[in-house]
MDTraj code that builds the backbone (N, CA, C; nanometers):
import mdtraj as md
import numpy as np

residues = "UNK UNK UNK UNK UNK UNK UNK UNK UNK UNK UNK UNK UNK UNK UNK UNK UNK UNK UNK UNK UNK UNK UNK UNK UNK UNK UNK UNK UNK UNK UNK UNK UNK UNK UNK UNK UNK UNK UNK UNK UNK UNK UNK UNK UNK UNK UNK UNK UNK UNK UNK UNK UNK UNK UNK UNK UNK UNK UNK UNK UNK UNK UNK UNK UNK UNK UNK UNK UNK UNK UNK UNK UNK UNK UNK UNK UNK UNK UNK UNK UNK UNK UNK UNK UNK UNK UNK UNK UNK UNK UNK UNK UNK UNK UNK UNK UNK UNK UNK UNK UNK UNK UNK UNK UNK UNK UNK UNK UNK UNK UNK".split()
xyz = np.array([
    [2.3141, 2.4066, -1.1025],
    [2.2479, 2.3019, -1.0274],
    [2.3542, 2.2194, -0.9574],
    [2.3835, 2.2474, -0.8390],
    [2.4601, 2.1821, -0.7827],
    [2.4060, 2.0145, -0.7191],
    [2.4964, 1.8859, -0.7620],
    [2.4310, 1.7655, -0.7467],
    [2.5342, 1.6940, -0.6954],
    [2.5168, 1.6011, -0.5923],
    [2.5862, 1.5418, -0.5327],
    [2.6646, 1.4063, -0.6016],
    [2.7448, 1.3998, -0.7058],
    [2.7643, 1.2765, -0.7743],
    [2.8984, 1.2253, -0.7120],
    [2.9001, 1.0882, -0.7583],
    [3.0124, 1.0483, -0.6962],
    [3.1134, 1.0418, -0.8085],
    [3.2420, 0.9813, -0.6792],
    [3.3536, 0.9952, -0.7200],
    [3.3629, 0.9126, -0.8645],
    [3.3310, 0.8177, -0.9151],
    [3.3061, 0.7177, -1.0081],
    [3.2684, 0.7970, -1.1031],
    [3.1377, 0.8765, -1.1108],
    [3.0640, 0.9388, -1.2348],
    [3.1478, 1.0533, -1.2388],
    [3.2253, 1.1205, -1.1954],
    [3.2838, 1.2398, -1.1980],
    [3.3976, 1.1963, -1.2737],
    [3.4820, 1.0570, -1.2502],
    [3.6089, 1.0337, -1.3246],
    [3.5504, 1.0159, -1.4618],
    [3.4279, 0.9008, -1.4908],
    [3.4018, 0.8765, -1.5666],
    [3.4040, 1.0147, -1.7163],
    [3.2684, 1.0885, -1.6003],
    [3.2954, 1.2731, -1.6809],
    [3.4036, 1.3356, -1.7297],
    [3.4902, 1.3235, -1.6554],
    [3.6439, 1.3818, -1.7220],
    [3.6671, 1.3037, -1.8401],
    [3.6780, 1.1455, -1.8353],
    [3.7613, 1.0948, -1.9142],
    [3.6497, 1.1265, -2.0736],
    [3.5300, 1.0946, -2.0307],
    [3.3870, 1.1025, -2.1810],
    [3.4077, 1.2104, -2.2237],
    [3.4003, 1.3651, -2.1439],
    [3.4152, 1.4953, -2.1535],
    [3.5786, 1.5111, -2.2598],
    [3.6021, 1.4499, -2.2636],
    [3.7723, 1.4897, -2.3896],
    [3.7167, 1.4418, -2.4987],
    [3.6142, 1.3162, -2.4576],
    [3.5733, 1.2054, -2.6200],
    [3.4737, 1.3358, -2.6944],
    [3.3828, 1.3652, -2.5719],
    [3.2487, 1.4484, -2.6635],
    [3.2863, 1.5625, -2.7317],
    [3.4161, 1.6587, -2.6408],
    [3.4511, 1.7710, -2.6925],
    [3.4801, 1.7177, -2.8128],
    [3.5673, 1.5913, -2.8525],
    [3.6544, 1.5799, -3.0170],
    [3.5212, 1.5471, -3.1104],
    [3.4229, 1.4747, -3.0405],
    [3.3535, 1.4251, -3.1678],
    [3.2128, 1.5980, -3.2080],
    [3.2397, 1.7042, -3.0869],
    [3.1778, 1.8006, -3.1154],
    [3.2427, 1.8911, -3.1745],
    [3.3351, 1.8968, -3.1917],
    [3.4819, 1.9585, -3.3084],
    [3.4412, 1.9271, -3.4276],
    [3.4963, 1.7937, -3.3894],
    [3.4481, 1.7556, -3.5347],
    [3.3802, 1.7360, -3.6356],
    [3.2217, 1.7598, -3.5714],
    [3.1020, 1.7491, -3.6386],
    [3.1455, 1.8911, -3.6735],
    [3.1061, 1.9733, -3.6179],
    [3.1251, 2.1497, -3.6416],
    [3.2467, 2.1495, -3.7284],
    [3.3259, 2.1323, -3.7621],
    [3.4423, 2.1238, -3.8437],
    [3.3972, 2.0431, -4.0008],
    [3.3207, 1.9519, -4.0104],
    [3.2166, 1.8848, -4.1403],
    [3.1168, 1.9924, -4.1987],
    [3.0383, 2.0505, -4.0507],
    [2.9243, 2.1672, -4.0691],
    [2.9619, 2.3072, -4.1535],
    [3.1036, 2.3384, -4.1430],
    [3.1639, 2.4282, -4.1958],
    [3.2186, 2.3949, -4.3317],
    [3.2704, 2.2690, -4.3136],
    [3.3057, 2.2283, -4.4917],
    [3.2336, 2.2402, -4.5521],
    [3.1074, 2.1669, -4.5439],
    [2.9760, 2.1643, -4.5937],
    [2.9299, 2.3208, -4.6550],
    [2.9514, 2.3998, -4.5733],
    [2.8910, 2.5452, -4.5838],
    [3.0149, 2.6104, -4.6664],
    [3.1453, 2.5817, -4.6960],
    [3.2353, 2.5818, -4.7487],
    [3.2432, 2.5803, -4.8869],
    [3.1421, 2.4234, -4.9451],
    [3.1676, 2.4260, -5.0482],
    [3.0269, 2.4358, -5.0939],
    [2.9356, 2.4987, -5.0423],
    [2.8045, 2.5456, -5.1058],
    [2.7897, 2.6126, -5.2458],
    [2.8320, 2.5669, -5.3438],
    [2.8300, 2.6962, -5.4569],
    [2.7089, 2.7118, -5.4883],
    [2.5947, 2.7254, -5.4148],
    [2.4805, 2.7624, -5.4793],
    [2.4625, 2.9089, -5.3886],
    [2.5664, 2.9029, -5.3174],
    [2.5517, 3.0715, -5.2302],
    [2.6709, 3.1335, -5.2880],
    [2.6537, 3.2714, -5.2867],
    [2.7610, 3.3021, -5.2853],
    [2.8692, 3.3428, -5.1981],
    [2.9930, 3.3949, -5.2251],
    [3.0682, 3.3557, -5.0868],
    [3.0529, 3.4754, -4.9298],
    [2.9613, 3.5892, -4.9853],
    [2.9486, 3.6094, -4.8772],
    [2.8226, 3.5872, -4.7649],
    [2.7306, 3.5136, -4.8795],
    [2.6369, 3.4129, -4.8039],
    [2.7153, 3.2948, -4.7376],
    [2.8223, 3.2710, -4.7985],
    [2.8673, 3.1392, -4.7126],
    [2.9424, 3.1825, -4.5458],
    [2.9879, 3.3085, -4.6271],
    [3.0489, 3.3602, -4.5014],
    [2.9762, 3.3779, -4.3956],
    [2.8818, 3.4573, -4.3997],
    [2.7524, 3.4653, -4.3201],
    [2.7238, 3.3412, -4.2440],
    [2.7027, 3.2792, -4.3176],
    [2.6019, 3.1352, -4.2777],
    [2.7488, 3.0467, -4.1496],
    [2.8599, 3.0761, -4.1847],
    [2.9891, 3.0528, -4.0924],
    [2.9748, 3.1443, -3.9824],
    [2.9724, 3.2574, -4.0046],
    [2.9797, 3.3317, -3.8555],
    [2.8706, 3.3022, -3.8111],
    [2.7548, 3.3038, -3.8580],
    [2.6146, 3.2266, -3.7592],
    [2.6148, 3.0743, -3.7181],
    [2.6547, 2.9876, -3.8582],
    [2.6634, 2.8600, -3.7284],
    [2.8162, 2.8807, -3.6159],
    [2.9150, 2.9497, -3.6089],
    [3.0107, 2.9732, -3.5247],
    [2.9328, 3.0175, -3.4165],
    [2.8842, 3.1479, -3.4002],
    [2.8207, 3.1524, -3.3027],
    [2.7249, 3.0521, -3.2383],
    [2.6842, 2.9768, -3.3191],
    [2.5503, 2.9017, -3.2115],
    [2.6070, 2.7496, -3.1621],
    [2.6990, 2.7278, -3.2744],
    [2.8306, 2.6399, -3.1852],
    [2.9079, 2.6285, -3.0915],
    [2.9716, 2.7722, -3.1025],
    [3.0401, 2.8295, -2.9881],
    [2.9321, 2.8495, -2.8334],
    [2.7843, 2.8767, -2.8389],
    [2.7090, 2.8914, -2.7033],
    [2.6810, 2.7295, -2.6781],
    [2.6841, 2.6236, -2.7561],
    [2.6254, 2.4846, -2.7324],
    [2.7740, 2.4360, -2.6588],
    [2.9370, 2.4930, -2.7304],
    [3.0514, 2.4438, -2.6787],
    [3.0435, 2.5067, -2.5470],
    [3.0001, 2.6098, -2.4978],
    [3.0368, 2.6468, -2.3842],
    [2.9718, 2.6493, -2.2744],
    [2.7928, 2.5955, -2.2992],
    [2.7382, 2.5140, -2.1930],
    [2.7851, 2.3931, -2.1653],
    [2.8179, 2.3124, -2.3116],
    [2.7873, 2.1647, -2.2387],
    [2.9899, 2.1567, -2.2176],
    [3.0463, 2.2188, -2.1949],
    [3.2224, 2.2255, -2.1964],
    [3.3100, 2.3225, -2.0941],
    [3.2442, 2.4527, -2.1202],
    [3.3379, 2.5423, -2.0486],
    [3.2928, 2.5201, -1.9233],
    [3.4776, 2.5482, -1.8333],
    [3.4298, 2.5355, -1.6545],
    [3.4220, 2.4172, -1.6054],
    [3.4671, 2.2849, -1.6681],
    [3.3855, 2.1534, -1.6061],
    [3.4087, 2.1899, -1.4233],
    [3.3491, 2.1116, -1.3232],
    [3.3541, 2.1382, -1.1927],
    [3.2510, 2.0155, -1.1687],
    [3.2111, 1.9655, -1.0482],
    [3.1155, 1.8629, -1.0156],
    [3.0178, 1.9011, -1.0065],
    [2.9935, 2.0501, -0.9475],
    [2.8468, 2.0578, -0.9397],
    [2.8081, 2.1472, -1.0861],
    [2.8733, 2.1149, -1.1871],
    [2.8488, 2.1386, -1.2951],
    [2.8405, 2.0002, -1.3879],
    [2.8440, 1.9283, -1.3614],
    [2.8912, 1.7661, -1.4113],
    [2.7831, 1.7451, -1.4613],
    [2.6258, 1.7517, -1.4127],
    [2.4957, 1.6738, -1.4534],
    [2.4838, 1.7687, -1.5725],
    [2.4332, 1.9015, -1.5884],
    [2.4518, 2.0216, -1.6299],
    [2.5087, 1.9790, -1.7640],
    [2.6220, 1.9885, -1.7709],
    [2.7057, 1.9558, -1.8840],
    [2.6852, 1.8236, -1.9442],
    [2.6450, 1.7300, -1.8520],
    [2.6650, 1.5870, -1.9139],
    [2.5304, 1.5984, -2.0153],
    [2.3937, 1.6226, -1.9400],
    [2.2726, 1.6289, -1.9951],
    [2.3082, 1.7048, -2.1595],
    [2.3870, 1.8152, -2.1304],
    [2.3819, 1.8905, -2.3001],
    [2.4807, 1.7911, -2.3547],
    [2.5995, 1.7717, -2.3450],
    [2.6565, 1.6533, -2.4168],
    [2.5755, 1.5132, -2.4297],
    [2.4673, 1.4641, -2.3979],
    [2.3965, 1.3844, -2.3818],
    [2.2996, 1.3838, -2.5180],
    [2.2303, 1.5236, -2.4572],
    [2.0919, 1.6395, -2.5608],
    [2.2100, 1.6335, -2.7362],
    [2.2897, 1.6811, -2.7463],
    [2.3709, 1.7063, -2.8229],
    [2.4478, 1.5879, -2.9217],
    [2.3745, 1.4635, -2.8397],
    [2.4136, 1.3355, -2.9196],
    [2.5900, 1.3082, -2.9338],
    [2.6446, 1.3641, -2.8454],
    [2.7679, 1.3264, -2.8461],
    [2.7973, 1.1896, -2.7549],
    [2.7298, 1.1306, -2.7025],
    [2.7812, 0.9795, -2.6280],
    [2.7013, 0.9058, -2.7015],
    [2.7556, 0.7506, -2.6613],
    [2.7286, 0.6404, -2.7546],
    [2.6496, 0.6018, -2.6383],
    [2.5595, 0.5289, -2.6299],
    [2.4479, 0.4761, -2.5420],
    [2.6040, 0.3593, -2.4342],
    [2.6677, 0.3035, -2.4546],
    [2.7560, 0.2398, -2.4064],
    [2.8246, 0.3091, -2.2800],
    [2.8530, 0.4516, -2.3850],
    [2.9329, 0.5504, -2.2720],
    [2.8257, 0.5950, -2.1589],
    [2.7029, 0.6152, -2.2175],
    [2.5903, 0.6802, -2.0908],
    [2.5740, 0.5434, -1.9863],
    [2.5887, 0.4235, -2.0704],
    [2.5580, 0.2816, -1.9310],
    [2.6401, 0.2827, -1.8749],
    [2.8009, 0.3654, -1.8331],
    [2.9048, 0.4043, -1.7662],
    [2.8504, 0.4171, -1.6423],
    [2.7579, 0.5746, -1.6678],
    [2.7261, 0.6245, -1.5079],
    [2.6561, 0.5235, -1.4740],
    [2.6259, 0.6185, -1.2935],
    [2.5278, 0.5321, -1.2219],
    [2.3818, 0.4907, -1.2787],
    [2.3492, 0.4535, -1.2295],
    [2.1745, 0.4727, -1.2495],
    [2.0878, 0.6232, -1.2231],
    [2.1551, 0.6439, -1.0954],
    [2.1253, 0.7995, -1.0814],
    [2.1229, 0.9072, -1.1437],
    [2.2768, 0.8859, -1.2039],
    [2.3085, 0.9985, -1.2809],
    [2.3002, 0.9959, -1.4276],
    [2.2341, 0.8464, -1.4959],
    [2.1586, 0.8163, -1.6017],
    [2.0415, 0.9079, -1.6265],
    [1.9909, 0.8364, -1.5175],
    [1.7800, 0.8832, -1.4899],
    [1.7983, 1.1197, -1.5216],
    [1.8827, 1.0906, -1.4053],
    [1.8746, 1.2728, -1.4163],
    [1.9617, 1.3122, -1.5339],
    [2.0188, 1.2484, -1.6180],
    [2.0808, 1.3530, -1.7196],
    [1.9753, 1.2884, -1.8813],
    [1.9332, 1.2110, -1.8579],
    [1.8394, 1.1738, -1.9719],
    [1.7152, 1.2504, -1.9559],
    [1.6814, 1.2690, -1.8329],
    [1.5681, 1.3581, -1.8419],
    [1.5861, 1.4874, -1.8413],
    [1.7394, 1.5662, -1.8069],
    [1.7369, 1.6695, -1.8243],
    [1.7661, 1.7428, -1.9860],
    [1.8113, 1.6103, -2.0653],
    [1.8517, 1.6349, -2.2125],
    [1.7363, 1.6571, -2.2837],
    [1.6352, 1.6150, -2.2348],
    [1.4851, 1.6383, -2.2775],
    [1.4286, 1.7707, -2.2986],
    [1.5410, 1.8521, -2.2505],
    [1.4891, 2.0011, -2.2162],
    [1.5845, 2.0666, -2.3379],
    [1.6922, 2.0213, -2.3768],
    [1.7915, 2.1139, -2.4476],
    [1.7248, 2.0883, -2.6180],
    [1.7621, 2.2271, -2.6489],
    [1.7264, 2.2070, -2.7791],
    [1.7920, 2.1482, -2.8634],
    [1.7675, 2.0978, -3.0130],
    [1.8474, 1.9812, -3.1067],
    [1.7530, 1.9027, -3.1345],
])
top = md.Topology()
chain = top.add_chain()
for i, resn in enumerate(residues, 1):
    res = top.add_residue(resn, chain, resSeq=i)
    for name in ("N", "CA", "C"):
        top.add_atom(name, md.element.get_by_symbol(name[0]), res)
traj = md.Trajectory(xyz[None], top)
């Protein structure tokens, strides 16, 4: 979806886009401990249960992350948005514009 944003919401994107990637690391990095120290599975249920949430981590990291570009900016922001990685503070950053369209497009992503 290519969208015309400005220069302002695009810097803004770069600089939020380093914050969301760390705090989406890091949740996924808890999600795995967690599954880590499950002893009610055993370990190759745990293993399992790691390569499946890896995978479905890895497709959520690489919509709302891989490639940033501008006319990828709304796109990405909406799943980092959907994905609960910004603080309502960081979303009153953007415009109004690019509020309205990435709140309503987060409406669509699953989570």
């Amino acid at each position: 979806m290519a969208q015309d944003s400005s220069e302002v919401d695009w810097k803004i994107f770069r600089e939020l886009r380093e914050v969301a990637l760390e705090r989406f690391c890091h949740r996924v990095l808890d999600e795995l401990e967690a599954l880590r120290l499950d002893s009610s599975r055993s370990n190759h249920e745990r293993y399992l249960a790691v390569y499946r949430l890896l995978q479905d981590r890895d497709q959520e990291l690489a919509h709302a992350f891989n490639d940033p570009r501008r006319s990828r900016m709304i796109v990405q922001l909406a799943a980092i948005h959907a994905y609960g990685l910004l603080e309502p503070g960081e979303v009153a950053r953007f415009s109004p514009h690019t509020r309205d369209t990435i709140e309503s497009l987060a409406k669509g992503f699953p989570r």
